[in-house]
C-alpha positions in Angstrom: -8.3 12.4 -0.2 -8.8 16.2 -0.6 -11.8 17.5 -2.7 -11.3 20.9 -4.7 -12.4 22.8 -1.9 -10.3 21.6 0.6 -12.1 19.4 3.0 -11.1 16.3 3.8 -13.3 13.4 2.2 -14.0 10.1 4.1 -14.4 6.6 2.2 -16.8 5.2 4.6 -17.5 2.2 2.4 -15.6 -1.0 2.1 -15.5 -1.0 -2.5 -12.6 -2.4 -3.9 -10.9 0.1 -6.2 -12.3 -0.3 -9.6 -11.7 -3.4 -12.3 -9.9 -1.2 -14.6 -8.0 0.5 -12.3 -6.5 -2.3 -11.3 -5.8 -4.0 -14.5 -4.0 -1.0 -15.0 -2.1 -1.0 -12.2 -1.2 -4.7 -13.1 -0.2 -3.7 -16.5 2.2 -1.2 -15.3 4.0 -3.6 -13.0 4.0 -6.1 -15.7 6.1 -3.2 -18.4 8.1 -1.9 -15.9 9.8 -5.2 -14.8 9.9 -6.2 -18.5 11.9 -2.9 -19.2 14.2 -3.7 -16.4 14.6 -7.4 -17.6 15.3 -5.8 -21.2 17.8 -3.6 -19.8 19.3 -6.4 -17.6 19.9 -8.6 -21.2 20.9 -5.6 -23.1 23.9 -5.0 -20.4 24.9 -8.6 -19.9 25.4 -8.5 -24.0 27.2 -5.4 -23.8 29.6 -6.3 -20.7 30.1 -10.2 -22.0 33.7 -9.2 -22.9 34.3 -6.3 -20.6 33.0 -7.6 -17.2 32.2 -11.2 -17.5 31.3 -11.4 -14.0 28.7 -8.2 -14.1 27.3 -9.7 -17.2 26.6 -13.0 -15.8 24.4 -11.7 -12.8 22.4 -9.0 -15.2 21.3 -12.1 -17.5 20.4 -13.8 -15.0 18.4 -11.3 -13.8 17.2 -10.9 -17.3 16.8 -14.7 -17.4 14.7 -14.6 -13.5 12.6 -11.3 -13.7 10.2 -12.9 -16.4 8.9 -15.2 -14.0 8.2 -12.4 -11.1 6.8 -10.3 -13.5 4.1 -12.7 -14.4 3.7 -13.4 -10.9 3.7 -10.1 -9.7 0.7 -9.5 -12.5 -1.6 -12.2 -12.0 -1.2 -12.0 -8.1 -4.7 -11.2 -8.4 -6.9 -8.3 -6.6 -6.3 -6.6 -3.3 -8.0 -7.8 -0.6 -11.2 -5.7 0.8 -10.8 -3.6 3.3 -12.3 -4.5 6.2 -15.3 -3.4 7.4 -16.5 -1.8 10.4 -17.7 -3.4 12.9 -21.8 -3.2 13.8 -20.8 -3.6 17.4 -20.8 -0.7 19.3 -19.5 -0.8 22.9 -21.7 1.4 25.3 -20.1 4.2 26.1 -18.5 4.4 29.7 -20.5 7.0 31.9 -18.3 8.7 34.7 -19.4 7.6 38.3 -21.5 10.3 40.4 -20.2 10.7 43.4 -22.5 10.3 47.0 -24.1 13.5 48.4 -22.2 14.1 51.4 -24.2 13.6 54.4 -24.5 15.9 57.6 -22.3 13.6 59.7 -19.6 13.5 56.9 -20.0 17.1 57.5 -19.5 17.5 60.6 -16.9 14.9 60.6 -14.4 16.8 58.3 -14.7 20.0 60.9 -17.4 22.8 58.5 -19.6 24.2 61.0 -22.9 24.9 60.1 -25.3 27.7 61.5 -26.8 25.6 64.2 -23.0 24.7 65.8 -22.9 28.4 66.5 -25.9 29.0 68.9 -25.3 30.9 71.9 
């Protein structure tokens, strides 16, 4: 989602889309596979005595599609999206390492000012 000024806009809660908006949405399905089942009957009457075989498979398309169309519309509303979890996990902290210790010094071979008395 872009606002008019460009930024990028967040949906941070967990609404459905509207009521109307998805009757809508359900209406539309609903016409456009009944204008495909009225083309579907409209070419099986036109191709009858051309292409029996074409024409057979269009109406019974045109015979089928009513069925999923009604289907399709009444399959209801979309599920919620899910919500964030209130958990948070605590947040991993890197390990600090040991001061080193004068032996561990003197061990890995760094002189200090007192090795180099007279």
């Amino acid at each position: 989602m872009l606002k008019h000024g460009g930024g990028e806009v967040f949906r941070i809660t967990g609404a459905r889309q509207g009521l109307a908006e998805d009757v809508r949405g359900r209406q539309r399905r609903y016409v456009i596979s009944m204008s495909i089942r009225t083309l579907s009957v409209i070419a099986a009457a036109s191709l009858w005595n051309v292409e029996r075989y074409v024409a057979i498979v269009a109406l019974v398309i045109g015979a089928v599609l009513p069925y999923i169309a009604v289907v399709i519309a009444n399959a209801g509303r979309e599920n919620a999206p899910s919500l964030p979890s209130t958990f948070v996990p605590t947040p991993l902290r890197p390990a600090l390492t040991a001061k080193p210790s004068k032996d561990a010094e003197s061990d890995t071979g760094t002189a200090t000012p007192s090795d180099h008395t007279a």
